[in-house]
N, C-alpha and C positions, 0 to 999 in steps of 0.2 A: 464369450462372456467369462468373466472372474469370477470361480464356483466359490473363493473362498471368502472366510471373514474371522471375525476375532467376537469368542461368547465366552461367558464365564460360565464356572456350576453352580446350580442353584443354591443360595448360602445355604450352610447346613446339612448339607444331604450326608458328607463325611462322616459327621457327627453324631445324628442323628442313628447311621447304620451300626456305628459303632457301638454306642449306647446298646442298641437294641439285642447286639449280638453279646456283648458283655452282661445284658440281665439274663437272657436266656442261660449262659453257659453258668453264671453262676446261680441260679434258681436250679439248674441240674445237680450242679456239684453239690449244691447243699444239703441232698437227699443222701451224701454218702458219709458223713459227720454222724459221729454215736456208736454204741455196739448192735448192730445188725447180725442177721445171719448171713449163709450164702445165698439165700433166694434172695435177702433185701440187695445183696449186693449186687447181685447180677442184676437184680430190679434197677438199681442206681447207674450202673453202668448202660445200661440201655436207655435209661433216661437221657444222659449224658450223650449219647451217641444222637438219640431224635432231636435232645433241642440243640446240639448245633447243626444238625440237617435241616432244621425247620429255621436255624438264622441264617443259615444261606438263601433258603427259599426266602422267607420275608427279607431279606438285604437286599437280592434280584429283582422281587416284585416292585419294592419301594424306586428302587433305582430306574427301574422301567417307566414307571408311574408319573416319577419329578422330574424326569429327561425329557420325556414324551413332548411336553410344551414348545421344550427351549430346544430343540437339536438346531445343529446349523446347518446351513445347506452347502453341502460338499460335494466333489465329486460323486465320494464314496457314502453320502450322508451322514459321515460320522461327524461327532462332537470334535470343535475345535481343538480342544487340549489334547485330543489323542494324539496329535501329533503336532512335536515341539519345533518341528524345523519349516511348517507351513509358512511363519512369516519371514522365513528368509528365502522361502520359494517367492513367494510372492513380489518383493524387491528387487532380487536377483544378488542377494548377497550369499557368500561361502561365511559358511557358518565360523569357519577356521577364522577367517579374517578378524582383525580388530586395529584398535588404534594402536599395538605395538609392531604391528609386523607387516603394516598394510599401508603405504602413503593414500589411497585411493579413499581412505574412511576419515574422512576431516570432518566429514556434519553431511547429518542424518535429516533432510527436507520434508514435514509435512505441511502437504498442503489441505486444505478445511477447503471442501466443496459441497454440493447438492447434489442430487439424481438429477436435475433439470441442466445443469451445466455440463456433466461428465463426456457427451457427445461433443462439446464445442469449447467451453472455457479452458476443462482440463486434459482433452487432447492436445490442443492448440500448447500448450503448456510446457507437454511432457514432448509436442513435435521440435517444441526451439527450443529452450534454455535448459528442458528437466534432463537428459540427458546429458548434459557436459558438466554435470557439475562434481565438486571434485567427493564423492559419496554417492550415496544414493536417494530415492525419492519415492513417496506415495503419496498416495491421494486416499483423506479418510472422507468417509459420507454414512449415510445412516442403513439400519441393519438389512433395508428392502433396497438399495440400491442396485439396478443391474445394466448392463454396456454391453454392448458388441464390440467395443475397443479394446487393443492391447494397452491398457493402461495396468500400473500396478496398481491395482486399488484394496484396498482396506475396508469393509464393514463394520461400526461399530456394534455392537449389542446392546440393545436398547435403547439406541438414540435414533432419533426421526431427523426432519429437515427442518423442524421447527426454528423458527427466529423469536428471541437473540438463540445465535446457539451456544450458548453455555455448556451445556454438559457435552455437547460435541467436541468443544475447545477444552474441555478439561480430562475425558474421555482418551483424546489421542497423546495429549500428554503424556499421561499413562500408561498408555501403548506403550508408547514409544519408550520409555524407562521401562518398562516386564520386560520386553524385546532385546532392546535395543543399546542398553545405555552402557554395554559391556565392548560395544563394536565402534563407537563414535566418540568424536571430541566434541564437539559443537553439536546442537540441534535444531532445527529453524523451523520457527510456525508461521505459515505463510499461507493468504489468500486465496484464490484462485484466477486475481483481476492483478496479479502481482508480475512484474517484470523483474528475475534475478537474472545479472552477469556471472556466470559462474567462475570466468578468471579474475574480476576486482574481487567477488566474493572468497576466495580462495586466497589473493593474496592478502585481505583484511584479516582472517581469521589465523592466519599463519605468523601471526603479530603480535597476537594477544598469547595469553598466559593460558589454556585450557584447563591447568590443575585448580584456578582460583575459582571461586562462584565468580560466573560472569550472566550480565540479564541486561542483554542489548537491544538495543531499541530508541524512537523517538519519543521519548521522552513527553507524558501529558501530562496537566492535571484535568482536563475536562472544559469545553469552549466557555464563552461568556454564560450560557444560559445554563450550562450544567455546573459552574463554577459554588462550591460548596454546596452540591447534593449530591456527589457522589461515594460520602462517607467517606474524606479522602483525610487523613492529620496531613498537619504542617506539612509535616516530614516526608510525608509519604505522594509517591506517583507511580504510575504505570506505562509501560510502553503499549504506542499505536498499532492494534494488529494490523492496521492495512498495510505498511510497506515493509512489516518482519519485522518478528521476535526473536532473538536467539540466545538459546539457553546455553552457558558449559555442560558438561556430563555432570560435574557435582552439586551445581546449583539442580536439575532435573531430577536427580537424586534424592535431593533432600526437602523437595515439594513433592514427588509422587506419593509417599505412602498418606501423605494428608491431601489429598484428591476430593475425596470421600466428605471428609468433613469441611473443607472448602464451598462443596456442592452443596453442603447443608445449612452455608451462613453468606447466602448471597446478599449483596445491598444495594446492588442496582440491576439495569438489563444490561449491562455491557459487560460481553464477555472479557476483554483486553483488561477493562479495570479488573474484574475482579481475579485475574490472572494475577496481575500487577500486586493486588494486596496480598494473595498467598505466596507470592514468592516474597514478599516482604516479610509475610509475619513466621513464616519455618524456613529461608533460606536466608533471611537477613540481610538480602542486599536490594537497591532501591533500581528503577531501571535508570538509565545511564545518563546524566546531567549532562549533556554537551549539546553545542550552538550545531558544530559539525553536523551531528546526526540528523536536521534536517535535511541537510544536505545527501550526506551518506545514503539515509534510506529517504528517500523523496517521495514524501505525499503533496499529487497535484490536486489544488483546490476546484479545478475546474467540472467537476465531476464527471456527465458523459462526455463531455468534450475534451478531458485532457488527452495528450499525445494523438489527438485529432489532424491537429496544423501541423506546422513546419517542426523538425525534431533537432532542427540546429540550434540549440539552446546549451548555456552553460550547465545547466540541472541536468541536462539529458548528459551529457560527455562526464560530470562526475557522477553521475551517482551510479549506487551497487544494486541499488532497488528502483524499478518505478512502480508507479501506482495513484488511480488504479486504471486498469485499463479495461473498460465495461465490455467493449464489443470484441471478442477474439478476434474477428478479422483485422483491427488493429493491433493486437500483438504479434503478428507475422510481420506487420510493415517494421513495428518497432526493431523488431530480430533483425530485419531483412538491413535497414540502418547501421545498426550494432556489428552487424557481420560485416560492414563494410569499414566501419572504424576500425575493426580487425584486421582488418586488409590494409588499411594504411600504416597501422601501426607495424606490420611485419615487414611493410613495404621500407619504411625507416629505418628498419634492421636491418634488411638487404641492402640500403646505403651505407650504414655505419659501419657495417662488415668488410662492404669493399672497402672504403677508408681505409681500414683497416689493414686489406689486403695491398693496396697502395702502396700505405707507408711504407710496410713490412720490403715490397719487394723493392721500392726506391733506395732505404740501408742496405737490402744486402745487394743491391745493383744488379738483380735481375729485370726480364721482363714481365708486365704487368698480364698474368695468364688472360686470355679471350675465352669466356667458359660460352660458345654461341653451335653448340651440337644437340640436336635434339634432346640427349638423355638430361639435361642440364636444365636447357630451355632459359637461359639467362645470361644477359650481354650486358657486361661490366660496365664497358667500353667508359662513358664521361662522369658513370655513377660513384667510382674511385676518387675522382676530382674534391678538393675543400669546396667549402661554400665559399664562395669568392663573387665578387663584383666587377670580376678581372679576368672570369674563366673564358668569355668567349673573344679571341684579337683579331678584329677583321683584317683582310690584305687589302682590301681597296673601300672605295668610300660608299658606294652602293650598299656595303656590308656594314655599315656603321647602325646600330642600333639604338634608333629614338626612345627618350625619356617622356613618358605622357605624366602631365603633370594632376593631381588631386587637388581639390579643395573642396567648398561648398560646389563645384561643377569641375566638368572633366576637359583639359585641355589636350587634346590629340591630334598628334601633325600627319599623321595617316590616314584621318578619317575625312571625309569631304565637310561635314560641317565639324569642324575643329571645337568650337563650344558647344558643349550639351549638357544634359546631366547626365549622372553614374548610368552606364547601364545596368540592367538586373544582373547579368553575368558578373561584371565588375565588382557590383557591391557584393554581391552571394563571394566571389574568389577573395574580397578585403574582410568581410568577414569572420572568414575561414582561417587566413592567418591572423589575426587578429586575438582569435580564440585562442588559437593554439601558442601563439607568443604570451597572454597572459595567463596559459598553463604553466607553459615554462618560469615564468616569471614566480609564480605562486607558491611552487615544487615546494619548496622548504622554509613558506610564509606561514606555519604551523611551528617549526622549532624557532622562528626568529620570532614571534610574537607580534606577529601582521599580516595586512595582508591590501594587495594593490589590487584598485577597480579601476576597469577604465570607462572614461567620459566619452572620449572625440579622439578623432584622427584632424587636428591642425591643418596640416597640407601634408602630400608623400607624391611621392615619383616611383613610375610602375615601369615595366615594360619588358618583352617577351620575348624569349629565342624556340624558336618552333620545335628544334629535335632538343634542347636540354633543361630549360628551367624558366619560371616565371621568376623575375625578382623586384622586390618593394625597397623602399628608403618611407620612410612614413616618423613623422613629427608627431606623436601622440600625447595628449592630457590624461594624465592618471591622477586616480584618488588614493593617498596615501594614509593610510589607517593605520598604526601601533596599539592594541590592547596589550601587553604586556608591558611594567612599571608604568613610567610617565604615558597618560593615554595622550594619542594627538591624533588629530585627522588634518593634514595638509596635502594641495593640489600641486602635483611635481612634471614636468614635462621628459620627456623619454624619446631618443630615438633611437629605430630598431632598424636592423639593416636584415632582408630576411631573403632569403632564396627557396624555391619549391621548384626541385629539382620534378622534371620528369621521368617516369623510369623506362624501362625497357619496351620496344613494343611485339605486345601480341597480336600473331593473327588466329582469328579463330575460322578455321573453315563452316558454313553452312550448306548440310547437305542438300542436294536439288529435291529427294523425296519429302522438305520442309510445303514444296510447291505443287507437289502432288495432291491429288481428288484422295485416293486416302489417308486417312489421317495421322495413322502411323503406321507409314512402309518401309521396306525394309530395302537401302540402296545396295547397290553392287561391294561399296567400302564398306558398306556393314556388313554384307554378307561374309566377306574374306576376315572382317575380324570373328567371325562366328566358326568359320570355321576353321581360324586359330585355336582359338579357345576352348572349343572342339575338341583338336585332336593333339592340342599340347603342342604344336610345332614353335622352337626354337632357329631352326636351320633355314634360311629361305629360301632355298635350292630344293629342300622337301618341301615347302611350304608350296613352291612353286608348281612342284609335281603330282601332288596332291589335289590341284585347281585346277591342273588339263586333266585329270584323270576322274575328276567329276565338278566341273565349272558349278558356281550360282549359276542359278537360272534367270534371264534376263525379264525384268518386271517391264509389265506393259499400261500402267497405268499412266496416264496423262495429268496435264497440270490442272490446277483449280480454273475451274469457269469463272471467268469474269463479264458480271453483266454492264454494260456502257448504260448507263443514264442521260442523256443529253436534253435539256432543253432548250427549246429553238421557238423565235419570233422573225420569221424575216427572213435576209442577210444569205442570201441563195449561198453566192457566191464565197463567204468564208464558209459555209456550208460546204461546197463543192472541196476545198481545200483541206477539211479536215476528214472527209472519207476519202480523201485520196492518202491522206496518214494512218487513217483505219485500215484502209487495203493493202498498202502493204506492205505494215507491219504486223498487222493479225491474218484480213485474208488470206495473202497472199503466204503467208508465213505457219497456214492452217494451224494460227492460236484458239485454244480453246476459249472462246470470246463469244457475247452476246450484244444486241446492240438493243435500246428503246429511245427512240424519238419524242416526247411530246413536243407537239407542233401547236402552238398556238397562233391566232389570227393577226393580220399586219394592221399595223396603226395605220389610221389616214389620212392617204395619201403614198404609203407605200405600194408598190406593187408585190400582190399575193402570186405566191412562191408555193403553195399548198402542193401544185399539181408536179411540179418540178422537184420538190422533194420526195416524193413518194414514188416519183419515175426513179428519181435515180436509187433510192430505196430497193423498189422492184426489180431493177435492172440487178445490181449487187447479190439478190437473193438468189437471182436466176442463175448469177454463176456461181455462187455459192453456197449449195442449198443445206450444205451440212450446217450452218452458221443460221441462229435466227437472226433474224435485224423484223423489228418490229414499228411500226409509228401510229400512235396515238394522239387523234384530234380533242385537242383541249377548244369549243370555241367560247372564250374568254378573253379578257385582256389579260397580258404577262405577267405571271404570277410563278416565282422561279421556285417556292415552298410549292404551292399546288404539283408543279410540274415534277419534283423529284419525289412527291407522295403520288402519283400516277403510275411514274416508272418504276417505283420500290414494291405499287402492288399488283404489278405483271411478275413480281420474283416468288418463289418460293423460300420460305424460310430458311434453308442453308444456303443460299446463294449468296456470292460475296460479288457485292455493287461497288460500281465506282461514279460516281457524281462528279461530270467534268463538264464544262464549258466547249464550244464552238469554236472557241479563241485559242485553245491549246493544241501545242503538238506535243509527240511522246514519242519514245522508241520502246521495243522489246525489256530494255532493263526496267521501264517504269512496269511494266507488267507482272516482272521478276520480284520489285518490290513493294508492290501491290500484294501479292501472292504471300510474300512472306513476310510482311508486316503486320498485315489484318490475322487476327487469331478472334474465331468464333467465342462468344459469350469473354471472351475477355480482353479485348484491342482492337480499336480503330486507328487505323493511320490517314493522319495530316500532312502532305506533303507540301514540304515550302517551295513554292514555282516560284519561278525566275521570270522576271516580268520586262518586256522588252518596253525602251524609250522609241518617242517618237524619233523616228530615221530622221526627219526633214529640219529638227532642230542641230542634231547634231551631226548634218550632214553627212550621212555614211555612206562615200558615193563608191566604196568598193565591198557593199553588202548587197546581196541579191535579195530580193524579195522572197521571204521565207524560207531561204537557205539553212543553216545550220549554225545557229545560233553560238557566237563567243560569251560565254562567261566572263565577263567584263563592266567594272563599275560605268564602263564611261558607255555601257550598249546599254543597260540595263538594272535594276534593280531585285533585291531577292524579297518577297511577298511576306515578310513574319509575321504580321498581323493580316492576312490574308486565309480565311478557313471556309473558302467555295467549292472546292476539290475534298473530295474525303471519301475515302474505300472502307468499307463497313458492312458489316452482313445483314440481312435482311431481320432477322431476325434478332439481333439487336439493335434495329432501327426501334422494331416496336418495342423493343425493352425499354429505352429510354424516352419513349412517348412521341415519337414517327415528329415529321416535320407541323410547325403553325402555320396550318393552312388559312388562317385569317391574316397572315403577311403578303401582302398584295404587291405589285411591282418589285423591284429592283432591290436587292440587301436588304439587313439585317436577321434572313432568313437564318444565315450563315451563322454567324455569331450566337443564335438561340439556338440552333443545334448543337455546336459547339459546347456550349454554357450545361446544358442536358445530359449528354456525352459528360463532360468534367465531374457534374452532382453525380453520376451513376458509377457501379461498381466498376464500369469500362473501361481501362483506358486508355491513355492518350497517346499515341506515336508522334513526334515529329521531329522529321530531319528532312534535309534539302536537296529537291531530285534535281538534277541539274543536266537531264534528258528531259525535262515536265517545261515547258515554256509557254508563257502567254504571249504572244501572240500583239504587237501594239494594233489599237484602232481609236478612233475618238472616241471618247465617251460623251452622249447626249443623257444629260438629267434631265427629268420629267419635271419643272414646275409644279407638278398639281401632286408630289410623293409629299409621304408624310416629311415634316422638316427633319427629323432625327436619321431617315431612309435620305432624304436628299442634302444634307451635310457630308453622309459616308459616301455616298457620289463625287460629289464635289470637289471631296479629300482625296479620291481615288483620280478623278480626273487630273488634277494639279499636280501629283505625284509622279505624272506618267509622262509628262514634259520631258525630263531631262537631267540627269547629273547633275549635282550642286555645284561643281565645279567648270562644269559647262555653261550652266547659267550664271554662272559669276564671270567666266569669261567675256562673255555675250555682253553682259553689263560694263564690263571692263572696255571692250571694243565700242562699245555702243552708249556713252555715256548719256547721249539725247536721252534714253531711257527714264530715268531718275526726274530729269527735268519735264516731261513729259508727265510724269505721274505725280508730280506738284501740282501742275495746272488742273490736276483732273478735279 
């Protein structure tokens, strides 16, 4: 907890003691004026002597009396003022520092928060952006506020949490100029629903003039319904506190000692305005007239929902502020975004750099250094190269790289069906450049007195080289705007020639302890860097002898349990086939694995398979007894929602389940990444299975029956809209509200889980296990399934024919077909 705060003294006490002690001494002295004797004198002089021993005493008692109310609450319980250098304990500034001798003190950040937030808004706050920025920051709230948080926080004196809070907002002002206004250039009042960049923020302010008043901000007079009642003249406006305020030092200046009497002539409930008018009417400047500044400091209208959705937006990538952002846990995603913008932008420096180093070495006709040694950890190697259209020269024609063409649909000679639309990938990557091209375009549409928006992408030609670069050709419509002299708005065409270099690649190792039962163990690698770090070893000849001479000790903990879910109707014999993949790649492999059956009853006319799977159940157990394998009678019709809420409540709440079909094989590594995809209360993984075509169409007369499946468009297909398979923990199964057990037969169970999982804090894993295979078999639709359940059949079934290209062949060979399907 943060013992400290900011209290003033009681007005008057000074003066008052003053007073007091100055009647006394002179009501003494005045007994020694006249011709007296030496008795009167010595009389007078003892006078003299009591009554200023008795104004010490009454000065003490008074001083005891008036403090008593107001002490603050300190470590030491003493009064705030007793000690001057509290509030730069509190921030973390050196009192030494200031704006001559310190780059680090560019602007001084308060943030205006509550007691109710300080756990969540304004941690969240001070976890991302409040630390980088280039000064320092606090957080002011009212005089009872109290945290268990390392935040810097501030107490005001005598202000509550009251809304509007006005005297809060004029309060820290104030602060902030007693404190402050001797250490900083710039000052910023800021939110606590507020997103600052601290490097656009830093380079903004490093621009401007700090010696002039400056009173930056977005600029209001107040919306249509407050429009002339908020006591505003002509002339006069204020800026928006939601996306920041920011004062120079001498405009802060020359509004703090009129604080006071600002507080005493309010004319609305809005603290921003009334900000606004005090800095107008004793700092004389207005806040800042510019179109920009919505942009700069960006207020979303959207209110709980802004920075909800997608963060690929031109507002998001310029501005220095967002706001506001209600729920803290979306301001980590924001950061998390922001940080990755970060990363491309350095990442563009480490190209520009190699260029650089390129050119350099190609004049003076050395060779181009390979920086690829670990201390480095970066490989130059095609990153040197210009952007060219020219960089990659095949030697044969195999290596010639196709142009897929753009338009309102995507022409692609690689893909089996050549026409389609954009995929989301596609359009998400045209996008992206897109943005970024009319950044560049824009750069310096400020000093030319314009500025270009784009409409449409016309047509463009794309296409990819796997280790160096995506590249575009793109015919764009842009809108051409000039505000400066002659205004014009005309629509001008553009094309851009544009490369996105790939860069270096990383591998990052994952430790196997990620797959362990506890949750954070400590592997054999860690251990040796422990006791590096330990014992300071440099040499690794010591390092080495060191390790015989007292080895880590070898950890015996095992992988995470995984429980098998399996629903079963029937179908003995794929049955038979996938515990022969169960055995032995878990039993036999003694994974730490679980298994549940439900077995529900066979449609009629099938032959019941009950006794047969529970023998071979039985038999398994027997040899395996450390391994549960369990089966539960469902007797119902198939119901694949019921059946994996059956098997989710045979688990215990940390158990991590896997929900698979009868139709799948797997090896060890799906296990592997089961294990360490799935992360308790915070990740479920979706693997995309590879879904095998019917053998008999496309004649596979040199594939064995359920052999080992090739990875191949022309065997099979990969499942992306496919979400039946899914490893997730028991326990946030019920988080997210467990499976619709009123989903009766066959699909959509899938999908409403799915959907569940996405709404909830969870999330989503997916990538393509290409040990995970389905298994081809006919699919029979049930007639009597709801139409919405037996369309997703249908589509599934159809799907599982065969290659587009195979089927086109087949049509090509087979032309009766067509005609055939005329007559029908």
């Amino acid at each position: 907890m943060n013992p400290y705060q900011y209290c003033e003294p009681p007005v008057g006490l000074e003066l008052f003691s003053r007073q007091r002690k100055m009647k006394l001494t002179v009501r003494a002295l005045s007994g020694m004026s006249g011709n007296q004797g030496t008795k009167g004198k010595m009389a007078h002089i003892l006078g003299v002597v009591f009554g200023i021993l008795l104004g010490f005493i009454l000065t003490a008692a008074i001083r005891h009396l008036m403090l008593k109310p107001h002490m603050c609450l300190t470590t030491r319980n003493l009064p705030f003022y007793a000690d001057g250098n509290e509030p730069f304990r509190i921030i973390g500034l050196d009192k030494s520092k200031n704006i001559h001798n310190s780059d680090k003190n560019l602007v001084f950040v308060g943030i205006m928060t509550a007691n109710k937030y300080l756990d969540n808004r304004a941690k969240a706050v001070y976890e991302t952006w409040g630390r980088h920025i280039a000064g320092k920051i606090a957080f002011f709230s009212s005089e009872t506020s109290t945290t268990e948080e390392d935040i810097p926080l501030i107490r005001l004196h005598g202000v509550d949490d009251s809304y509007p809070p006005q005297k809060k907002s004029f309060m820290m002002l104030k602060y902030m100029a007693d404190h402050f206004s001797n250490h900083f250039e710039f000052f910023m009042r800021a939110d606590d629903d507020v997103y600052v960049r601290p490097e656009k923020l830093e380079s903004f302010l490093r621009s401007i003039n700090s010696s002039q008043p400056q009173f930056i901000g977005q600029a209001g007079k107040g919306n249509q319904e407050e429009f002339g009642r908020l006591a505003l003249k002509d002339d006069e406006n204020f800026c928006m506190g939601g996306p920041g305020v920011i004062f120079s030092r001498g405009t802060l200046l020359k509004v703090s000692p009129h604080i006071r009497e600002c507080l005493k002539n309010l004319r609305s409930t809005h603290e921003d305005v009334e900000v606004g008018r005090c800095v107008r009417t004793f700092a004389k400047v207005p806040c800042t007239w510019s179109y920009e500044m919505q942009s700069i400091l960006y207020h979303n209208g959207s209110g709980l929902e802004a920075f909800t959705g997608t963060l690929k937006q031109r507002e998001v990538h310029r501005a220095i502020t967002l706001h506001p952002i209600k729920n803290h846990i979306y301001l980590y995603r924001v950061h998390n975004y922001l940080q990755g913008l970060r990363v491309r932008s350095h990442e563009t420096d480490v190209i520009r750099i190699a260029r650089e180093i390129s050119k350099t070495c190609a004049e003076l006709e050395i060779k181009m250094p390979q920086l690829d040694d670990i201390k480095n950890g970066v490989l130059l190697n095609h990153l040197g190269e210009d952007a060219t259209l020219q960089k990659w020269n095949p030697a044969i024609e195999n290596e010639v790289l196709s142009w897929d063409f753009l338009s309102k649909a995507a022409f692609m000679l690689t893909d089996s069906n050549p026409r389609h639309k954009p995929t989301s990938g596609l359009k998400e990557g045209l996008e992206d450049v897109i943005r970024d091209v009319m950044e560049i375009i824009n750069r310096v549409s400020k000093e030319r007195g314009r500025v270009i928006d784009f409409k449409e992408v016309l047509y463009g030609y794309v296409r990819t080289h796997p280790s160096m670069a995506i590249e575009y050709i793109l015919d764009m419509l842009l809108l051409y705007k000039k505000y400066r002299g002659k205004k014009m708005t005309v629509p001008v065409r553009r094309h851009a020639y544009m490369q996105v270099p790939f860069g270096p690649l990383y591998v990052r190792e994952v430790s196997s302890s990620k797959l362990l039962e506890d949750a954070r163990p400590t592997s054999g690698l860690q251990q040796v860097v422990d006791v590096v770090v330990k014992q300071g070893l440099n040499d690794i000849s010591n390092l080495h002898y060191q390790l015989l001479k007292s080895p880590p000790p070898l950890t015996n903990k095992q992988p995470k349990r995984i429980t098998f879910v399996l629903p079963l109707a029937g179908r003995f014999s794929t049955f038979q086939r996938f515990m022969g993949d169960f055995k032995n790649v878990c039993l036999e492999r003694e994974e730490n694995v679980g298994l549940v059956v439900v077995l529900f009853r066979t449609s009629v006319g099938e032959e019941d398979s009950t006794e047969n799977v529970e023998a071979l159940v039985s038999s398994l157990q027997l040899d395996y007894p450390n391994t549960r394998l369990t089966v539960i009678q469902a007797n119902t019709s198939f119901a694949r929602a019921m059946a994996l809420e059956l098997g989710a409540s045979q688990c215990e709440s940390n158990d991590l389940m896997l929900f698979i079909d009868v139709d799948m094989t797997f090896t060890s590594g799906t296990l592997d990444r089961v294990r360490l995809h799935t992360i308790q209360g915070v990740q479920a993984y979706y693997p995309i299975v590879f879904s095998e075509f019917d053998p008999s169409v496309d004649e596979r007369k040199d594939a064995k029956e359920y052999d080992h499946m090739v990875i191949n468009e022309e065997f099979g297909y990969w499942r992306n809209f496919g979400f039946g398979i899914v490893s997730m923990y028991q326990s946030d199964l019920q988080k997210v509200g467990g499976m619709d057990t009123s989903i009766l037969g066959w699909g959509k169970e899938d999908v409403d889980l799915y959907e569940k999982v996405l709404k909830s804090s969870i999330n989503i894993f997916r990538a393509a296990d290409p040990d995970l295979v389905h298994v081809f078999h006919r699919v029979a639709c049930d007639p009597a399934l709801e139409a919405a359940q037996l369309k997703m059949c249908e589509d599934t079934r159809y799907s599982t024919y065969a290659a587009t290209s195979t089927l086109a062949k087949t049509i090509y060979d087979n032309p009766q077909i067509l005609e055939d399907k005329k007559h029908e």
